[in-house]
C-alpha positions in Angstrom: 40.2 54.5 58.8 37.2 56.6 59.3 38.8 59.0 61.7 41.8 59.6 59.1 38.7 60.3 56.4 37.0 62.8 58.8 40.1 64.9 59.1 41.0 64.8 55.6 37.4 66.3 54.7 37.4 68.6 57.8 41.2 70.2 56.6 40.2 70.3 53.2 36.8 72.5 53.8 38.7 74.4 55.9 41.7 75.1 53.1 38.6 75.8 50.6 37.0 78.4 53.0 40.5 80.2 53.3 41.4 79.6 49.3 37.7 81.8 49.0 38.5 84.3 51.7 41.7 84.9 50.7 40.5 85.2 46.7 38.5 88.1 47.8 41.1 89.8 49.4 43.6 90.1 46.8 43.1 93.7 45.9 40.7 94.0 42.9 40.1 97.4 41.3 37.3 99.1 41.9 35.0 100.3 39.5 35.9 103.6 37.7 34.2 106.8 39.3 34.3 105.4 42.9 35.9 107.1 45.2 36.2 106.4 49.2 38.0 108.1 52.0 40.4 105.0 51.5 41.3 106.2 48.1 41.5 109.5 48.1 43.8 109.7 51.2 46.1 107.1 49.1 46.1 109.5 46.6 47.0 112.2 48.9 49.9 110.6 50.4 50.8 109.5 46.5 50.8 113.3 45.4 52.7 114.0 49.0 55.9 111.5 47.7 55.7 112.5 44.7 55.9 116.7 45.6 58.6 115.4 48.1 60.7 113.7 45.5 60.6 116.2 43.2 61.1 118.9 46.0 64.3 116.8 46.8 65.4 116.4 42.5 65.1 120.2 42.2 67.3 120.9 45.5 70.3 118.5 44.0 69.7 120.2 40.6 70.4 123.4 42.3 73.3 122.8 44.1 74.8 120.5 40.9 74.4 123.8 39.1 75.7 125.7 41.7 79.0 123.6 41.8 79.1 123.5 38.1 79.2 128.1 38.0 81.7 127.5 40.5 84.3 125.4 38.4 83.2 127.8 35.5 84.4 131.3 37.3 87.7 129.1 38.5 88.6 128.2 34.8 87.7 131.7 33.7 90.0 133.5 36.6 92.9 130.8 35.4 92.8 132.2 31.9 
């Protein structure tokens, strides 16, 4: 009985010393003003997507307008 009471305690400190590892780890803001290299590369890379995207938007804007003057001159060469 003893041994099955020593494993019991020694797996639950263990599971309470990950529970409070793992707490810590979970991605809490940071306070406002501070900025590290970590953030300010994620930022970079945030703006990157996001020029990227937009890049992209604009291109298939384009060529929806370009498709669109197209059916345009076709109806106007019917009439």
């Amino acid at each position: 009985m003893s041994s099955t009471l020593t494993i019991r305690r020694a797996l639950s400190r263990s599971v309470n010393f990950v529970r409070m590892y793992s707490e810590g780890a979970t991605g809490a803001t940071r306070p406002a003003g501070s900025s590290d290299a970590f953030t300010k590369r994620e930022k970079a890379q945030e703006d990157l997507y996001v020029k990227q995207h937009e890049k992209e938007q604009l291109a298939a804007l384009r060529e929806s307008l370009k498709k669109q003057k197209e059916q345009l001159d076709a109806l106007e060469k019917k009439m």
